[in-house]
Biotite code that builds the C-alpha atoms (Angstrom):
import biotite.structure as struc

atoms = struc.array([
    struc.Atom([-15.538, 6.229, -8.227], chain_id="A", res_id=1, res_name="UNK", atom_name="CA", element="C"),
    struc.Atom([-19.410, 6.071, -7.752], chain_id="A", res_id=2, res_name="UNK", atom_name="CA", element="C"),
    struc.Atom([-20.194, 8.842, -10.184], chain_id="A", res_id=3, res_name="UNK", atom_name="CA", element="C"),
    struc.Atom([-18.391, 9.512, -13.757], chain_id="A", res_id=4, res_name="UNK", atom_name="CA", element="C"),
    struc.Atom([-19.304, 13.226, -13.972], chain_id="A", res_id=5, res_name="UNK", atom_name="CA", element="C"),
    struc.Atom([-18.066, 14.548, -10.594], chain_id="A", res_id=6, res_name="UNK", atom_name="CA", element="C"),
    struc.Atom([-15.455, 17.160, -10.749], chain_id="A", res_id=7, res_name="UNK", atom_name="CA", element="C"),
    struc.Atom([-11.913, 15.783, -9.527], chain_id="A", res_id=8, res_name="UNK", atom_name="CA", element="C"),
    struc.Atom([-11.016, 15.773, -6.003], chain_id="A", res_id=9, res_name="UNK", atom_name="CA", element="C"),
    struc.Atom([-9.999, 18.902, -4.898], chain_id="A", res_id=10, res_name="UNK", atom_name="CA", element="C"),
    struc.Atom([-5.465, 17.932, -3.415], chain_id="A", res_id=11, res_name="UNK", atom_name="CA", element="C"),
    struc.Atom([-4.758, 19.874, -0.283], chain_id="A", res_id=12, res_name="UNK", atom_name="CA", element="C"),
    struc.Atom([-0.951, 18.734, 0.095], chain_id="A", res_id=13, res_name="UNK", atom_name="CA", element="C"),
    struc.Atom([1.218, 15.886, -0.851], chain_id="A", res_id=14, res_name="UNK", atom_name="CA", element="C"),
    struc.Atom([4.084, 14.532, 1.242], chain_id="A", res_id=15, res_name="UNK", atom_name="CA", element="C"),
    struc.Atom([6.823, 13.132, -0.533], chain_id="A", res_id=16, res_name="UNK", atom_name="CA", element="C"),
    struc.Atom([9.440, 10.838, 1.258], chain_id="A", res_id=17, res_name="UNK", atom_name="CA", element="C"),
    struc.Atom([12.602, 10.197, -1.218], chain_id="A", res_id=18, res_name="UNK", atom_name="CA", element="C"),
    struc.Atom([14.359, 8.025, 0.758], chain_id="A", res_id=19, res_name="UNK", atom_name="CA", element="C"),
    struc.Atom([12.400, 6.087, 3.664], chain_id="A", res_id=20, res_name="UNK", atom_name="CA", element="C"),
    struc.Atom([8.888, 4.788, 4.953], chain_id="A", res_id=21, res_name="UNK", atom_name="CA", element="C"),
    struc.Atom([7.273, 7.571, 6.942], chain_id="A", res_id=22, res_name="UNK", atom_name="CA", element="C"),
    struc.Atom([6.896, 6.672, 10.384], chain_id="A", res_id=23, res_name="UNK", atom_name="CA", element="C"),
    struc.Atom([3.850, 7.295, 12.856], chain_id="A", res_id=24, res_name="UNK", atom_name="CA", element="C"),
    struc.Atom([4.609, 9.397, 15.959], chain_id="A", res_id=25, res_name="UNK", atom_name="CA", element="C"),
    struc.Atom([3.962, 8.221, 19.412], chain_id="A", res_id=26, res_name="UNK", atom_name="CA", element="C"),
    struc.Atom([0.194, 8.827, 20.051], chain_id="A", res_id=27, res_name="UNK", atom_name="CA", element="C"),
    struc.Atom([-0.684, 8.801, 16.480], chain_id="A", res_id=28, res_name="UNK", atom_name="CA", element="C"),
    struc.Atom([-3.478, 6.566, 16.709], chain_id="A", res_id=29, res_name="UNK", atom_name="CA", element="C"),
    struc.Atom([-5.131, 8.366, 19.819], chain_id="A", res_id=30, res_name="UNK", atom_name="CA", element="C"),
    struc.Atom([-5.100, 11.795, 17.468], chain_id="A", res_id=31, res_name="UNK", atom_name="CA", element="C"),
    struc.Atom([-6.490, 10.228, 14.536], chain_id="A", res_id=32, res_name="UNK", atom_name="CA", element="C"),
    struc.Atom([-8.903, 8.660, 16.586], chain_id="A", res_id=33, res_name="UNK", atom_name="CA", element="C"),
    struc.Atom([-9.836, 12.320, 17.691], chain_id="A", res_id=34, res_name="UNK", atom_name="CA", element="C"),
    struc.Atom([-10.213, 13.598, 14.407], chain_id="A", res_id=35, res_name="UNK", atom_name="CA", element="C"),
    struc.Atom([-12.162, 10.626, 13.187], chain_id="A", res_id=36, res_name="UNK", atom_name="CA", element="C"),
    struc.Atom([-14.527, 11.355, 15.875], chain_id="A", res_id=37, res_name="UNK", atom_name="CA", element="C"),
    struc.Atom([-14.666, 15.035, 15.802], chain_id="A", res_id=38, res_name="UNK", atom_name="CA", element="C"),
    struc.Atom([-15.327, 14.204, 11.742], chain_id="A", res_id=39, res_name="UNK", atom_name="CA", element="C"),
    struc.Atom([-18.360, 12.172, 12.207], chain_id="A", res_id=40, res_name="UNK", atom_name="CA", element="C"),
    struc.Atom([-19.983, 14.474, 15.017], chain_id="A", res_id=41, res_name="UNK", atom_name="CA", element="C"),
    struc.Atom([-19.405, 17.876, 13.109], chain_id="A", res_id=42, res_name="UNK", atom_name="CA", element="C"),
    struc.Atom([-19.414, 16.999, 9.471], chain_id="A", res_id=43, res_name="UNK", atom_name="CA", element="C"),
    struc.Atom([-21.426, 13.382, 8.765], chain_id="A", res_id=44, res_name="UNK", atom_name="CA", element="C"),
    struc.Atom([-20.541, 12.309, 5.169], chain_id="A", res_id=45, res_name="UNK", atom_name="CA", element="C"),
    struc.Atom([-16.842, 13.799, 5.560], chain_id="A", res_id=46, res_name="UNK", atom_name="CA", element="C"),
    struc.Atom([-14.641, 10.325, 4.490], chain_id="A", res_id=47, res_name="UNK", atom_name="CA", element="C"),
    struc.Atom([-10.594, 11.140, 5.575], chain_id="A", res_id=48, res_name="UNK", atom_name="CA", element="C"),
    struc.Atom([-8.545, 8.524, 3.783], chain_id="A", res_id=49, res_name="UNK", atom_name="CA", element="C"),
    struc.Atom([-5.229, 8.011, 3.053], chain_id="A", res_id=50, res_name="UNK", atom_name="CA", element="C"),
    struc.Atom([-1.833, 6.051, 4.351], chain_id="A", res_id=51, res_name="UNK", atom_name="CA", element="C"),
    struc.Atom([-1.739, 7.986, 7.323], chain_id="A", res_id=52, res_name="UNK", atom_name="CA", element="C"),
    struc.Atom([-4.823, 5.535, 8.376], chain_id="A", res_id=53, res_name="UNK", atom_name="CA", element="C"),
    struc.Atom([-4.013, 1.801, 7.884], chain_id="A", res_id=54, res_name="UNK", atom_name="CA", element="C"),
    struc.Atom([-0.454, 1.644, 6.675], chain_id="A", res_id=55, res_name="UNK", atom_name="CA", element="C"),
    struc.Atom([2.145, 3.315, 4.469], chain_id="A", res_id=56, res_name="UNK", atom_name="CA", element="C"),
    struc.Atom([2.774, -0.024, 2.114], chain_id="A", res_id=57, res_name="UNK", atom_name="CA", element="C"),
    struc.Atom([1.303, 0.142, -1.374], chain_id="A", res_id=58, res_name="UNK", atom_name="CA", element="C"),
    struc.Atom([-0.894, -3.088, -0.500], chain_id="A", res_id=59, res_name="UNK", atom_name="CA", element="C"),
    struc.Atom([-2.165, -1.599, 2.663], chain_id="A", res_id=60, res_name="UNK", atom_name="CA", element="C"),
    struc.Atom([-3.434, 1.712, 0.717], chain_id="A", res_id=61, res_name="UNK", atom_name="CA", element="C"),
    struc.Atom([-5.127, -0.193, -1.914], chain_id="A", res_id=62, res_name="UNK", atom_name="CA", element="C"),
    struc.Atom([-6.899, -2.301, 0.372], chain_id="A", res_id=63, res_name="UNK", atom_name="CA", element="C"),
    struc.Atom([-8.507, 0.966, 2.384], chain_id="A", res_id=64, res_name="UNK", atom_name="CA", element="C"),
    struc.Atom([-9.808, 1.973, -0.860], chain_id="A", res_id=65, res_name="UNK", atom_name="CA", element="C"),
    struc.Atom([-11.626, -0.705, -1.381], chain_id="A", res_id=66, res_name="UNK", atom_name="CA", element="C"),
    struc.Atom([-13.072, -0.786, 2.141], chain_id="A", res_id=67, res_name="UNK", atom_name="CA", element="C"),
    struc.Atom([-13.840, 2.895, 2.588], chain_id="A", res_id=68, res_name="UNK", atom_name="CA", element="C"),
    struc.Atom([-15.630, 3.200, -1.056], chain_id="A", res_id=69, res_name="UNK", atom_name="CA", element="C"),
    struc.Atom([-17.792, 0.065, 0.516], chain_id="A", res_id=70, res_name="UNK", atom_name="CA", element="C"),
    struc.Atom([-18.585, 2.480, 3.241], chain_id="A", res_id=71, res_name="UNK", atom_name="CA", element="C"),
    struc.Atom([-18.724, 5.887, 1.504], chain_id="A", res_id=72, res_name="UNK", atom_name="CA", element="C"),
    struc.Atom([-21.366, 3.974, -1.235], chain_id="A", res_id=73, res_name="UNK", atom_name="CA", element="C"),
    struc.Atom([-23.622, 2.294, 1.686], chain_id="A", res_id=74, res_name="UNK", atom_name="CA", element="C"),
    struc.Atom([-23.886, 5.993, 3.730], chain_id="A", res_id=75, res_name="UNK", atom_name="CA", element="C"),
    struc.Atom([-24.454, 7.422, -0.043], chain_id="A", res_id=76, res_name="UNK", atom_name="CA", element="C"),
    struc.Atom([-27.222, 4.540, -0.316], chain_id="A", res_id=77, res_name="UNK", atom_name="CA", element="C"),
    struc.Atom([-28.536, 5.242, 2.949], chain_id="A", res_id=78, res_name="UNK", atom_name="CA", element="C"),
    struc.Atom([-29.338, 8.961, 2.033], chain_id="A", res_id=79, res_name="UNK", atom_name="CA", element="C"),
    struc.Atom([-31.319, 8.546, -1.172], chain_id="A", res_id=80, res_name="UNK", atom_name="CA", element="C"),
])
């Protein structure tokens, strides 16, 4: 999204649900809050995205985008 001439993303897996809304497991938000955590400590510049995060509707998904490429482009702008 911020440059034109990166190489694609590189898709580690894909979960598809047929028939149903995936739902979160009890403690869900305690373990991503882990991992977000452990992210920013260990690997600064490491973004994890995706419905898993704020919501499995179509809405909710397109809405993180636009928030996390606001924060992905101000930590890009902070390192030049």
């Amino acid at each position: 999204m911020l440059k034109p001439d990166a190489p694609p993303p590189k898709l580690l897996g894909i979960r598809v649900w047929p028939q149903a809304i995936p739902q979160y497991d009890l403690g869900h938000l305690d373990i991503l809050s882990s991992v977000e955590n452990a992210a920013s400590e260990k690997t600064p510049g490491l973004f994890l995205g995706g419905n898993y995060k704020t919501g499995v509707s179509f809405g909710d998904c397109i809405q993180y985008g636009f928030d996390i490429s606001s924060t992905v482009k101000s930590y890009l702008g902070n390192k030049e």
